[in-house]
C-alpha positions as CSV (number, residue, x, y, z in Angstrom):
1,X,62.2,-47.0,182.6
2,X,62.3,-49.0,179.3
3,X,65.7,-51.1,178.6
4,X,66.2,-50.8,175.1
5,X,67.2,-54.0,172.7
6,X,70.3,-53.4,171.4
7,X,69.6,-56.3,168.5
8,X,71.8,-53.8,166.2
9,X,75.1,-54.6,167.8
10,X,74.7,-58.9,167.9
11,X,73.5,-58.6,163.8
12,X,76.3,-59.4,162.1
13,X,77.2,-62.3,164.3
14,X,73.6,-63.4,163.7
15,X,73.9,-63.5,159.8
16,X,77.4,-64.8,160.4
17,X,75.8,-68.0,162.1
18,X,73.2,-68.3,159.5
19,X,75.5,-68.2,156.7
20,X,77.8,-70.7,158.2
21,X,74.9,-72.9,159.3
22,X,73.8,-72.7,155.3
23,X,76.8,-73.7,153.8
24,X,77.6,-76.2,156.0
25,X,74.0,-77.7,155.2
26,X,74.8,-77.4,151.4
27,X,77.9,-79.3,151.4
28,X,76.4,-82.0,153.7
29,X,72.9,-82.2,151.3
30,X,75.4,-81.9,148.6
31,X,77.7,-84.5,149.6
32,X,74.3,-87.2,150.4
33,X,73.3,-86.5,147.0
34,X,76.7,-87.5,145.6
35,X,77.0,-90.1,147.8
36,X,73.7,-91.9,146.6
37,X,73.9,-91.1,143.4
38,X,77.6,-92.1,143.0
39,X,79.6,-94.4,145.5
40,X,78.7,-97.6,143.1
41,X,80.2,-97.2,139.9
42,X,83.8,-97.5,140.5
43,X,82.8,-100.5,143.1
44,X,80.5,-103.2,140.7
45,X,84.2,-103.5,137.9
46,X,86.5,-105.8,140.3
47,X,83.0,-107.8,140.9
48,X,82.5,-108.8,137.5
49,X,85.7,-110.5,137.3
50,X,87.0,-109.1,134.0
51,X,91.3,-108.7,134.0
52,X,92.6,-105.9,134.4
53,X,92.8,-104.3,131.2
54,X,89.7,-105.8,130.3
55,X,87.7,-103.9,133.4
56,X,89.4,-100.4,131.9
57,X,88.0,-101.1,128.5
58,X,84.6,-101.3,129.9
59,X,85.1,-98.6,132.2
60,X,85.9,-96.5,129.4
61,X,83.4,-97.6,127.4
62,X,80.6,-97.0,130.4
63,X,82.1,-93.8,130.9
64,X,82.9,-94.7,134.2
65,X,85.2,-92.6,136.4
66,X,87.1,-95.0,138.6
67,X,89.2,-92.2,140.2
68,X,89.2,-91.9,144.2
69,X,85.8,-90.6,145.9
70,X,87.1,-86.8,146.9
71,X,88.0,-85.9,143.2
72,X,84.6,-87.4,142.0
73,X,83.0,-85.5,144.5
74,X,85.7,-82.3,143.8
75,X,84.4,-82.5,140.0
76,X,81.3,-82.8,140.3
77,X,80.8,-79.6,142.5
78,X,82.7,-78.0,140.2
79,X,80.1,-79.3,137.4
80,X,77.5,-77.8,139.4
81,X,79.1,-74.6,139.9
82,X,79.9,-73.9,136.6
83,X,76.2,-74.6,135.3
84,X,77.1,-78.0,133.8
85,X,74.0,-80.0,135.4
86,X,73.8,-82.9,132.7
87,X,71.5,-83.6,129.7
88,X,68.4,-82.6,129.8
89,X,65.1,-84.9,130.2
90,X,63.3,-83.2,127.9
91,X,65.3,-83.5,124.8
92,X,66.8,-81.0,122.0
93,X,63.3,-80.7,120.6
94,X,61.6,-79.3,123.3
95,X,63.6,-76.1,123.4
96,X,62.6,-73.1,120.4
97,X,65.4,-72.8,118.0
């Protein structure tokens, strides 16, 4: 009389695809974010016009990474996944001591 949904047997494809669909959104929103936030340091040193060991003084001293995109991307996931989100806005004095 009734057909009855068997939804029970297609769940854990279902939360399968959702789970994939998620992390493949996060590294994608994750990798934009990186992108625009980073893809300009290492580019702007040859620009300037500086010699060579002149443009890894300043790098150094800008605290520049100049290292290849993938590990700057590779570190700072792993910045992010380890809790290490950078300074805080607010300041030292904001928090109780």
């Amino acid at each position: 009389m009734y057909n009855v949904c068997t939804y029970k047997s297609n769940m854990p494809a279902y939360v399968l695809r959702r789970v994939l669909v998620a992390v493949i959104a996060f590294f994608v929103i994750s990798l934009l974010i990186f992108y625009s936030f980073h893809h300009e340091q290492p580019r702007l040193l040859p620009y300037i016009g500086l010699p060579q060991a002149e443009e890894d003084r300043l790098a150094e001293l800008l605290d520049i990474d100049t290292s290849p995109f993938i590990i700057r991307y590779v570190k700072y996931m792993g910045h992010f996944f380890t809790g290490d989100w950078g300074e805080s806005l607010m300041g030292e004095s904001y928090y109780a001591e």
